[in-house]
TORLOLUM-30084 format. One line per 3 residues: number of its first residue (from 1); for each residue x, y, z of C-alpha. Coordinates in steps of 0.25 Angstrom, whole numbers. Layout:
! residues N
NUM	X Y Z; ... $
! end
This chain:
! residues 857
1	-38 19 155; -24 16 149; -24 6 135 $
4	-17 -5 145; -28 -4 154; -37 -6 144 $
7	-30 -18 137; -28 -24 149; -43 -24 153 $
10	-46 -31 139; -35 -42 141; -38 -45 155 $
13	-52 -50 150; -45 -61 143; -49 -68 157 $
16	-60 -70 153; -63 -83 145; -69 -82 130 $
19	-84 -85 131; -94 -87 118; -105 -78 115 $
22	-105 -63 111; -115 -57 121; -102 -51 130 $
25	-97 -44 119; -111 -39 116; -113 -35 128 $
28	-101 -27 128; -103 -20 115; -119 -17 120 $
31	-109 -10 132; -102 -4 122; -116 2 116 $
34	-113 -8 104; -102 1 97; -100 -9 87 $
37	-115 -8 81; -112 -2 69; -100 -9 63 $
40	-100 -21 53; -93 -32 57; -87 -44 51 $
43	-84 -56 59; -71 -66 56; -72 -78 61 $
46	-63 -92 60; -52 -100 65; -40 -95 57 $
49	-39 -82 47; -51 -74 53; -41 -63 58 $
52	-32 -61 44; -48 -62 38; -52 -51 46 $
55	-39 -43 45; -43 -46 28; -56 -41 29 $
58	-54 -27 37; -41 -24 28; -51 -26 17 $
61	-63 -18 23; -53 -5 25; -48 -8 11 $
64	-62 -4 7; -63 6 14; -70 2 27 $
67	-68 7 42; -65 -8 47; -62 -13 61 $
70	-56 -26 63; -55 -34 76; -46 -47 78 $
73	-39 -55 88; -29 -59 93; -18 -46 94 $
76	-5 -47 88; 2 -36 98; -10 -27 102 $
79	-24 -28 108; -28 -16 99; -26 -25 87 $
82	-38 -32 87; -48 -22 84; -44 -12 73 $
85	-51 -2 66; -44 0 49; -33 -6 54 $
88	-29 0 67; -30 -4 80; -40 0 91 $
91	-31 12 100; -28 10 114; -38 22 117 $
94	-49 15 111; -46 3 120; -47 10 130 $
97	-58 15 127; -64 2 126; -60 -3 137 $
100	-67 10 146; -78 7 140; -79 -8 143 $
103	-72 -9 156; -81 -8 166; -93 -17 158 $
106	-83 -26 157; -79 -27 171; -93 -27 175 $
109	-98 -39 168; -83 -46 172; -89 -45 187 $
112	-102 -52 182; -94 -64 175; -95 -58 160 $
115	-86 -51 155; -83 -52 141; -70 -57 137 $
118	-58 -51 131; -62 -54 117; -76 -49 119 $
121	-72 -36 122; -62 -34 112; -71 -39 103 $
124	-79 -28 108; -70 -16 108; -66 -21 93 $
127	-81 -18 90; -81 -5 100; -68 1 91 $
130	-75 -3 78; -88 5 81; -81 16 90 $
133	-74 18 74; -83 15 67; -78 7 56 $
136	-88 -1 45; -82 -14 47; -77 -23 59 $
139	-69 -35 55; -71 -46 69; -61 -56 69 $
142	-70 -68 77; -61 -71 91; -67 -88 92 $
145	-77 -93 85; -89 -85 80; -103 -88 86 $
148	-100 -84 101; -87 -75 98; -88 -61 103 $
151	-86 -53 89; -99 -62 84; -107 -49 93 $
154	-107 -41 80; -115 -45 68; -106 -45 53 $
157	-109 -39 41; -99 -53 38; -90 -63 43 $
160	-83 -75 40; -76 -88 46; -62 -89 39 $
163	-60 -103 46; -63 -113 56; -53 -123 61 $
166	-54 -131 75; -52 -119 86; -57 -115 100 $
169	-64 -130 101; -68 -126 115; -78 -116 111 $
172	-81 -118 96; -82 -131 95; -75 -143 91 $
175	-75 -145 78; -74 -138 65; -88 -136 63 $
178	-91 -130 78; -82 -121 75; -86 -117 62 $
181	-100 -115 66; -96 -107 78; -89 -96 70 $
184	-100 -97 58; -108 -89 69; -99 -76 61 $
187	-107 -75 50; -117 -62 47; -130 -62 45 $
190	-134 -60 31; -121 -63 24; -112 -75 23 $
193	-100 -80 32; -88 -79 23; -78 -91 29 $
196	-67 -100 23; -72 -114 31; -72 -125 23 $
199	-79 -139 24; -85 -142 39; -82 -130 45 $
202	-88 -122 31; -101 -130 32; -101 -129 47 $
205	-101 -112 45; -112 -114 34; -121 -119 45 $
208	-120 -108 53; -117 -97 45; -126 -101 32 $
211	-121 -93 20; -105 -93 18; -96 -86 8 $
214	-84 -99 9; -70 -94 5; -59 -102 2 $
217	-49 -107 -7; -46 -117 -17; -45 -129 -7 $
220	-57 -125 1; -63 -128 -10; -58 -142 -14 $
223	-60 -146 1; -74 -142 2; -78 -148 -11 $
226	-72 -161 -6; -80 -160 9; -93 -157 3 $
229	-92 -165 -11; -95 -152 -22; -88 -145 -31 $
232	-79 -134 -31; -88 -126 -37; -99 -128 -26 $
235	-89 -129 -16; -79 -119 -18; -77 -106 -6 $
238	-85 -93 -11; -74 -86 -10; -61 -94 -17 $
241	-48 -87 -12; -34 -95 -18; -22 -91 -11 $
244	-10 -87 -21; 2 -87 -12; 14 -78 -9 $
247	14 -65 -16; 27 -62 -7; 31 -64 8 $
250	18 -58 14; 6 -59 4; -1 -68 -4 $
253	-12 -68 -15; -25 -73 -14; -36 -74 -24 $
256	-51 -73 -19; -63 -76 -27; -79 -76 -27 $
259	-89 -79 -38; -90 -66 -38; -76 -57 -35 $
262	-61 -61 -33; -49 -55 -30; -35 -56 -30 $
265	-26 -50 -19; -14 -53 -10; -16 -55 5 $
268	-5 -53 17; -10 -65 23; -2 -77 19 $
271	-8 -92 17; -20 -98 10; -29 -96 21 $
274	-28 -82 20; -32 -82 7; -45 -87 11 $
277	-44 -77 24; -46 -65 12; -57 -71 5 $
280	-63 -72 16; -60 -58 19; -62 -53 6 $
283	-76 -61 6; -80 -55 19; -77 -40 14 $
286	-85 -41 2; -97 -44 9; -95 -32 19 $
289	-95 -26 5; -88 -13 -2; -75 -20 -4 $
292	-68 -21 -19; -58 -31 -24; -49 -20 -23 $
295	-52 -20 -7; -52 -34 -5; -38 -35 -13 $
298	-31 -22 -4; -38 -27 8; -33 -40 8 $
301	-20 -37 5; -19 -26 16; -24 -37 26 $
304	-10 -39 35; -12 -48 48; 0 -48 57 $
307	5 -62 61; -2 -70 50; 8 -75 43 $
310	14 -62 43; 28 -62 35; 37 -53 44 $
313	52 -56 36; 56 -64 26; 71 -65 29 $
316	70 -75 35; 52 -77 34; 47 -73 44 $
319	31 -76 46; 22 -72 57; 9 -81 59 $
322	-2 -82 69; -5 -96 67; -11 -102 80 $
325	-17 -115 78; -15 -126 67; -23 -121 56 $
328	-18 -108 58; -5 -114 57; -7 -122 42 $
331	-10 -111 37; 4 -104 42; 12 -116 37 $
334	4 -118 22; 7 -102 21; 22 -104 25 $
337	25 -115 15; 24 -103 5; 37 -99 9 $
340	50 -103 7; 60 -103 19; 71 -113 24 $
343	68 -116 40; 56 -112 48; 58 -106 62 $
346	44 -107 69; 41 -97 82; 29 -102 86 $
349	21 -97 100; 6 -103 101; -6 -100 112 $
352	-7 -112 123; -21 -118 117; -16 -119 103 $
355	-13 -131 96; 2 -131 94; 4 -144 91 $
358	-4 -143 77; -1 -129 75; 15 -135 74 $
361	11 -147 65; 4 -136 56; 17 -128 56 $
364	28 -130 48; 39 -137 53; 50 -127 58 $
367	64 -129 61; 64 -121 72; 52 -119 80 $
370	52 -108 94; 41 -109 101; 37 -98 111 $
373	26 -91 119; 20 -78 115; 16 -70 128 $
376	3 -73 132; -1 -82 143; -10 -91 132 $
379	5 -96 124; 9 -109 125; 21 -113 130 $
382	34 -112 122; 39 -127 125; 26 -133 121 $
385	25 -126 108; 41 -133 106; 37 -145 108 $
388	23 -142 98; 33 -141 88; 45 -150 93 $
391	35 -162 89; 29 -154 77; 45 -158 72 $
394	50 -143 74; 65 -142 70; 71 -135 83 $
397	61 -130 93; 64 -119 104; 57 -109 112 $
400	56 -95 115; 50 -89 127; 46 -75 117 $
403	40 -74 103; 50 -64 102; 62 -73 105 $
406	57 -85 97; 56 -76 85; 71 -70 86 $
409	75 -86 88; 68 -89 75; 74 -77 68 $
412	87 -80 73; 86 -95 66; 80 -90 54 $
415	90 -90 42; 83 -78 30; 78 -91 22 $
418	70 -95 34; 56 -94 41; 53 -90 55 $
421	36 -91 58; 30 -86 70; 18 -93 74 $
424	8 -100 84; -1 -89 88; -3 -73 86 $
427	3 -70 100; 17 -77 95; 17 -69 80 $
430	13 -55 88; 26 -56 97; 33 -59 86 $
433	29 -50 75; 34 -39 87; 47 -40 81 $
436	43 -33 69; 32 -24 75; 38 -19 88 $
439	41 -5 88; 50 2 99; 45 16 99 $
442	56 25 105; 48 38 111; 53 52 110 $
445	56 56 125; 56 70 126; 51 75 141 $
448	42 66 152; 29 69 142; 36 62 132 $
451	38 50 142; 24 50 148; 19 49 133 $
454	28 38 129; 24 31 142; 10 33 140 $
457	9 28 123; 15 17 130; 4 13 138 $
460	12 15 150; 2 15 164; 2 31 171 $
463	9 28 181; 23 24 176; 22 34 165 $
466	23 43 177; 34 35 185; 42 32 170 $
469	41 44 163; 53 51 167; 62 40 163 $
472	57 40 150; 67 50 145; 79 42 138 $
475	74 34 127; 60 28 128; 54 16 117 $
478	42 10 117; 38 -3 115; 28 -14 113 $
481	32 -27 120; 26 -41 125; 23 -40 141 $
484	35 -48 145; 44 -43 136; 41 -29 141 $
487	42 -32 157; 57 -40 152; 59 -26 144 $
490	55 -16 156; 63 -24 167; 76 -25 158 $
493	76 -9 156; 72 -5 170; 83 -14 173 $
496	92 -6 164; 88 7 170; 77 10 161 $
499	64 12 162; 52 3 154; 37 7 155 $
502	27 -4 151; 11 -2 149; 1 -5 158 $
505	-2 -16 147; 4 -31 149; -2 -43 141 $
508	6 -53 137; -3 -53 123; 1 -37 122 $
511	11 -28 118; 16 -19 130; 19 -7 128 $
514	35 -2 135; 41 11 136; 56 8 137 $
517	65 21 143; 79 21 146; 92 28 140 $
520	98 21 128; 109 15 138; 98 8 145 $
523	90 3 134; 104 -2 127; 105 -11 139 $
526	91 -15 138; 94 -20 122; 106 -26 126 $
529	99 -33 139; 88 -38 130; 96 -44 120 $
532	105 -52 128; 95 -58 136; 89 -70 131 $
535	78 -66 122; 69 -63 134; 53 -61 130 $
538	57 -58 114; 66 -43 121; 77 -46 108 $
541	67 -40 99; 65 -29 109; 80 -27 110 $
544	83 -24 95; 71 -16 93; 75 -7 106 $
547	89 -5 99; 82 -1 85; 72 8 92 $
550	85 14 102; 96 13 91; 106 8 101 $
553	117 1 94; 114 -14 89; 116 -25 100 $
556	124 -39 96; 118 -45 84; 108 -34 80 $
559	107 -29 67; 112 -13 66; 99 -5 65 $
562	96 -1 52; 99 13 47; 86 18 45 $
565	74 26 51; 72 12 60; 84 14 68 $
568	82 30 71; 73 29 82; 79 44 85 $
571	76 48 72; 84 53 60; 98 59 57 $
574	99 66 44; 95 70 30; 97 62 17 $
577	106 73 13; 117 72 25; 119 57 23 $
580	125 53 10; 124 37 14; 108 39 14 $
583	109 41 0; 109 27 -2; 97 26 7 $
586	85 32 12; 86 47 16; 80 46 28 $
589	90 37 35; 100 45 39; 88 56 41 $
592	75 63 40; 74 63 26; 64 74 19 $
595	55 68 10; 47 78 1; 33 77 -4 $
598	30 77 -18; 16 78 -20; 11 75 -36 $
601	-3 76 -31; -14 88 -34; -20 85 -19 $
604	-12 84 -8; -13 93 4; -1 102 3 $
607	5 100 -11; -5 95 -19; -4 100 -36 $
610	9 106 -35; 18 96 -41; 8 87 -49 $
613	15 90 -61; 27 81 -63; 38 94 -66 $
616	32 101 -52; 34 87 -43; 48 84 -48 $
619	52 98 -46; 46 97 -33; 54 84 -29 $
622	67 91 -34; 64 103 -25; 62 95 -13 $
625	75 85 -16; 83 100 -17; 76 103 -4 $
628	84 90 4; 71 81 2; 77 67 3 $
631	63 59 -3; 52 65 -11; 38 60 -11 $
634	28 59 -22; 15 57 -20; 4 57 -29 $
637	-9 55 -20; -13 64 -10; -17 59 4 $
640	-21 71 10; -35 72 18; -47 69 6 $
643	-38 65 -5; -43 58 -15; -34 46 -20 $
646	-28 45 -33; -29 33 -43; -15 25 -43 $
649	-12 29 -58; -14 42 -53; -5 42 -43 $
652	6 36 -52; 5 47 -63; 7 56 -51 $
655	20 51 -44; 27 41 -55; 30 53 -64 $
658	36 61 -53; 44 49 -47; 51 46 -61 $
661	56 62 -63; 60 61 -49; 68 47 -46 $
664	81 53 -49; 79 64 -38; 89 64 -25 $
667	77 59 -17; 71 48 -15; 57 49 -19 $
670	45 42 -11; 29 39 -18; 18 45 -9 $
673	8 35 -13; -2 24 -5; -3 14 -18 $
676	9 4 -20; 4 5 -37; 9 19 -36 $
679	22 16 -27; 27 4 -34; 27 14 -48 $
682	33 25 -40; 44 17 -34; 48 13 -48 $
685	46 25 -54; 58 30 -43; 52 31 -30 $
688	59 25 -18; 49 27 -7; 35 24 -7 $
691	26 34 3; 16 27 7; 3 36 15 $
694	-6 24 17; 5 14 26; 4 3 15 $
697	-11 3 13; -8 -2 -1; -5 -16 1 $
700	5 -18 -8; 14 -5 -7; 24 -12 2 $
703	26 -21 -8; 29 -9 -18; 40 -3 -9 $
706	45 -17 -5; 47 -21 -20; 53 -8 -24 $
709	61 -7 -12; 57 7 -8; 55 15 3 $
712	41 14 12; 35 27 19; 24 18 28 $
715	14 28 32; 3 29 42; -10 32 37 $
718	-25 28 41; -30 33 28; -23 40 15 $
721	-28 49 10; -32 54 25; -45 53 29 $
724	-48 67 34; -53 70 49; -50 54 52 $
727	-47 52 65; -38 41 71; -38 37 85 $
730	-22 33 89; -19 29 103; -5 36 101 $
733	-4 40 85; 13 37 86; 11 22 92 $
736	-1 21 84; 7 24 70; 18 18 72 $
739	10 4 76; 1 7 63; 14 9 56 $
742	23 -3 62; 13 -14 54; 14 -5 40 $
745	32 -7 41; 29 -21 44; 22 -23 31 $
748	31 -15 22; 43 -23 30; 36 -36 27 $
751	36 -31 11; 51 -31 11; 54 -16 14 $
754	64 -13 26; 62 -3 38; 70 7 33 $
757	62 7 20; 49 9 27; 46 23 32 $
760	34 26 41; 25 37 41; 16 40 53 $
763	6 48 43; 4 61 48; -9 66 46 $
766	-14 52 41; -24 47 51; -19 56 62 $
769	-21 71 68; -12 84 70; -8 80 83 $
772	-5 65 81; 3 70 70; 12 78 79 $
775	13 68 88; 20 58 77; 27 68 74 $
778	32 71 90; 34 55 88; 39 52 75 $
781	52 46 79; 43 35 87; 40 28 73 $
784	53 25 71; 49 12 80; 44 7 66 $
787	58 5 63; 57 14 50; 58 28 45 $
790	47 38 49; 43 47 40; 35 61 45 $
793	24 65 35; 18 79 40; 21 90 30 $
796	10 100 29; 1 91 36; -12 96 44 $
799	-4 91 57; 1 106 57; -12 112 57 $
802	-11 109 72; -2 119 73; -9 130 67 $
805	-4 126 52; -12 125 40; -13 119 27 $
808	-2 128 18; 6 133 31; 11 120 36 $
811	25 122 31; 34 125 44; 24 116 53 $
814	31 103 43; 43 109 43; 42 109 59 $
817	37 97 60; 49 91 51; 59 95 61 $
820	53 88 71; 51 75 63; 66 76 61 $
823	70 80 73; 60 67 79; 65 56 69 $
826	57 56 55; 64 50 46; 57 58 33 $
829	47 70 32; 39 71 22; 38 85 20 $
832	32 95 5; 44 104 9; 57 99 7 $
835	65 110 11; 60 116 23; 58 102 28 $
838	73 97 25; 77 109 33; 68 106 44 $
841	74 91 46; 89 96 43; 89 104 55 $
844	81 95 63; 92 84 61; 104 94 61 $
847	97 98 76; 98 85 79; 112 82 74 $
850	118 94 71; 131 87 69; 127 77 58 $
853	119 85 50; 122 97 43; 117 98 29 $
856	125 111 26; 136 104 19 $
! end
């Protein structure tokens, strides 16, 4: 079974209409042989803030070192989204899997009248995953309600209700209190229901759920002294969280508070009601026990939600927000107020049973307002949505048939001191946010293999991988896209001569995966096509990206690409040391640059103890600079396989020495370290770069690099130091980095660093085996979809031991495999030996371009 035949079997069940009760979804567990037995499980239930509660708590269980799965709804981009296990997403191959196994059960109790619905057996493969990985904790985000929804099959260890508004009357009741009882049905047996209700619909949970930890804030607190006539005192939320505003664009700080414990912490989650959110967060992982302050604060921190009020730019403020009903769409507005900007360009797309009337009236007023219809049967009508907010008393309000377009129209009015806010529903923020997370992949085309593999990542059905595979010899992307702006895509380049190959996948509520192939002629047409239609189905976006990807020449009014690794989807050109005007710049941007590992350390795997001692490193470093090393990097921590970590003041009386005798060096000199403390003193002890193993684990190291103004090396890692003999399963382990990766550049862009500072590092031998490290190296150009530089990690690495080269004898198999990362498109190898390895990438550029390079001279 291809993944798209698996997907689609799961999406077709949305035929079948939601039904209360948990006795399908037990029967199809007991089906399953109850694989979920035993994992612990929370349960998350409430009207608003349950997803960004339960994305808090998991962050925070991993923090303390728990194996957690988490399980939401809806998907942003991806079905796979929804259930995740420490952060990554179920593979393709274990959906399969799934599905296999639950096919024909399914099917057989469809022919009776009973078969479970598509939440139910999600719900069901989220719980399969967890137990098939075996994780400590499950985090379950509730789907409606609480007493008859399908994730209420488990028994918790803990739960909580974050809120309860009017919502779903035809099945939870109709009022506040119904609906409040309903979801009370969460809570454990033998603990108490964490929940942030207040008044009717508090009182309402106590009747059901008996013993309660309340959180809240301030207000809370006044309002329930005023319903029920006591005292602050005896009235006042267990736990008392108070919201302390803006720290910067994207995070604010919270205080949270027991009788007992409190804390002080900055959250990316913006608005009062996220505050309460991580208390009850922070309530809930204290009850599953063996979390510190130190977790709670880290966790919390670490807790990013796409598309809740997500900041994507600031030039002009652009915010991102899944609002999609009136209360949801209060808090958005009381969290907007906090920001200062001139006019406010609304896109707003909604589903078709929502309440968009008092969702405009909770909405600021905007001065320009495009409605528009995300691509799902279940949206509302554009021109229905206009006249919502044309009574509302909108400035001027237009429509656009594509998220897409009505974002570009938004941009396109927006002046640098203004706002554009995309809102109404999560389908409207996905499409949009693919402006900033779509990446154009090209793929390395070497023979008809190399076609049928890119075909195949692709998703892309047998039988026209046969029939397309020899046309896939020019240049080849592969993309993401929306259904129908991938059939408008695949007409246009047949049209043009070309050839475009889709997967077997089309949902309007999933991304489609495309294979595009043509020569550059052809798909310069194409871009050009594309950009003088009339905004078809959001194609603009496509257009400029396909132009980035295929470095054709700028079209009318496009910015030239910038010079950087971004723009080199071939690869790069030459060595610091040929180009005088890099200089001024980073080495890499005219070429593979070399960058030379400095080890101050007594432990790590190849040159651990000798250059401990300050006189030997700085020798070290001068003998590598003399060697045509461009950049230098010191660490002072191993993370090689069983390391043991090193204090922070440690690590600093390792590496700050060393940077200061070195900040005068013809190099630029990087910090190898995971702690933003020990990057932030390095950086002003002289170092320009900041190498980080763990991919931003430390919450606040983009922050560092952001404030210093300084290079970022982003790296791929499931765990550092590296976890021995830990195996990871990865569908494909390029696409899989690179979509792993694309959400770690979006947070460092979100903290003020540009593209062409962030460098990413696809980890080799960090959570992956010998021959997936050979494949990203066979593929290492493909990560330049990230739009950054790539930088290519695998000196003396156990990768070689595939071929027959051990620990100590390793030194020709790096230098091999540097030619090839050159001669592929890495932008910077980090290599112990400076010389050979120079030599190694000077003949692999001068083969390429024997003309421009010659380092003779």
């Amino acid at each position: 079974m291809e993944y798209h035949e698996a997907a689609d079997f799961l999406f077709d069940l949305r035929r079948f209409r939601p039904k209360p009760g948990t006795e399908s979804t037990a029967r199809l567990l007991a089906h399953l042989e109850n694989p979920h037995a035993g994992v612990d499980f929370v349960q998350i239930a409430g009207s608003n803030g349950k997803g960004s509660t339960a994305r808090m708590l998991e962050r925070t269980l991993r923090e303390a070192g728990y194996s957690v799965g988490l399980y939401t709804s809806p998907h942003l981009e991806d079905l796979r989204e929804r259930v995740r296990v420490d952060g990554r997403k179920i593979p393709r191959g274990a959906v399969r899997e799934y599905v296999d196994a639950v096919r024909e059960y399914i099917t057989e109790r469809a022919a009776d009248g009973e078969s479970p619905t598509f939440f139910e057996t999600m719900t069901a493969m989220a719980l399969w995953q967890f137990g098939r990985e075996d994780v400590d904790i499950a985090v379950l985000e509730v789907g409606i309600g609480g007493k008859y929804d399908a994730t209420s099959v488990v028994d918790p260890v803990a739960s909580a209700v974050t809120s309860v508004t009017l919502e779903h009357t035809g099945i939870l009741g109709d009022t506040v209190e119904e609906i409040a009882r309903d979801k009370a049905h969460v809570a454990p047996d033998g603990a108490p229901l964490v929940t942030g209700a207040t008044g009717d619909a508090l009182a309402s949970v106590r009747e059901v759920a008996g013993d309660a930890i309340t959180v809240g804030t301030a207000t809370d607190t006044a309002e329930a002294s005023e319903a029920d006539g006591t005292d602050d005192t005896r009235s006042r939320p267990d736990v008392r969280v108070a919201y302390r505003g803006r720290t910067n664009h994207t995070e604010a700080a919270v205080e949270i508070a027991a009788d007992d414990w409190s804390l002080e912490t900055r959250i990316p989650l913006l608005g009062e009601h996220q505050a309460t959110n991580a208390g009850i967060a922070a309530a809930l992982a204290r009850q599953v026990g063996g979390v510190s302050d130190a977790d709670l604060e880290r966790g919390l921190r670490s807790a990013h939600w796409p598309g809740r009020f997500e900041v994507m730019d600031t030039e002009p403020l652009v915010v991102l927000d899944g609002a999609h009903n009136p209360g949801a769409c209060e808090g958005l507005a009381e969290t907007l107020e906090t920001y200062e900007y001139d006019d406010l360009h609304l896109v707003f797309g909604a589903m078709h049973d929502k309440a968009h009337r008092a969702m405009a009236a909770a909405l600021p007023t905007a001065d320009t307002v495009v409605t528009t219809e995300p691509t799902l049967d279940r949206a509302e009508d554009r021109a229905v949505l206009a006249e919502a907010f044309a009574d509302a008393g909108a400035g001027t309000v237009q429509t656009e048939a594509a998220v897409q377009d009505a974002l570009a129209t938004a941009l396109e009015a927006a002046g640098d001191d203004d706002c554009v806010l995309v809102t109404g529903s999560l389908f409207a923020v996905a499409e949009a946010r693919s402006r900033w997370t779509r990446t154009d992949v090209p793929k390395r085309v070497r023979d008809l293999a190399d076609a049928r593999d890119a075909l195949a990542e692709a998703n892309v059905t047998p039988g026209d991988v046969e029939r397309l595979d020899g046309d896939a010899v020019h240049r080849v992307v592969r993309t993401a896209l929306r259904d129908r702006q991938a059939t408008v895509l695949k007409e246009e380049l047949l049209r043009l001569g070309g050839e475009c190959a889709l997967s077997g996948l089309e949902r309007d509520d999933e991304a489609v995966d495309a294979v595009l192939m043509g020569t550059l002629a052809q798909f310069e047409a194409l871009v050009e096509a594309l950009e003088t239609r009339s905004r078809p189905h959001g194609l603009t976006d496509v257009a400029r990206e396909l132009r980035d990807t295929l470095e054709l020449e700028a079209g009318i009014g496009d910015e030239p690409a910038t010079d950087s690794g971004a723009s080199a989807a071939g690869g790069s050109a030459a060595a610091r040391s040929s180009s005088p005007s890099a200089a001024n710049g980073y080495p890499w941007t005219d070429g593979t640059a070399v960058m030379g590992i400095l080890n101050v350390t007594p432990d790590s795997f190849h040159d651990g103890g000798q250059y401990d001692a300050l006189e030997d490193a700085v020798a070290r470093a001068e003998e590598m600079v003399a060697a045509g090393a461009d950049v230098i990097d010191v660490g002072g921590e191993s993370t090689r396989p069983g390391a043991d970590p090193v204090s922070v003041e440690e690590e600093l009386e390792r590496v700050v020495p060393v940077i200061e005798r070195l900040a005068d060096l013809d190099a630029l000199l990087s910090v190898d370290t995971r702690r933003a403390a020990v990057a932030d003193a390095a950086l002003a002890a002289g170092a320009d770069i900041v190498n980080d193993v763990s991919g931003l684990e430390d919450p606040e190291m983009r922050f560092v690099a952001a404030d210093h103004d300084a290079g970022l090396v982003v790296m791929h890692s499931i765990d550092a130091p590296v976890v021995p003999d830990r195996e990871i399963e990865y569908d494909d382990v390029v696409a899989d980095v690179i979509d792993q990766l694309s959400e770690r550049v979006l947070l460092a862009e979100k903290a003020g660093l540009d593209r062409e500072q962030i460098v990413v590092d696809p980890g080799i031998g960090f959570g992956k085996s010998a021959s997936e490290n050979f494949e990203i190296l066979d593929r290492i150009d493909e990560f330049h979809a990230l739009g950054c530089p790539v930088l290519f990690g695998h000196s003396h690495k156990s990768m070689f031991a595939k071929i027959g080269r051990e620990a100590g004898d390793r030194l020709e198999a790096t230098v091999a495999a540097t030619a090839l990362a050159a001669d592929r498109g890495a932008d910077i190898v980090r290599v112990h030996d400076a010389a050979e390895n120079v030599a190694a990438v000077r003949t692999a550029l001068a083969a390429r371009d024997p003309e421009r390079f010659d380092w003779s001279r």
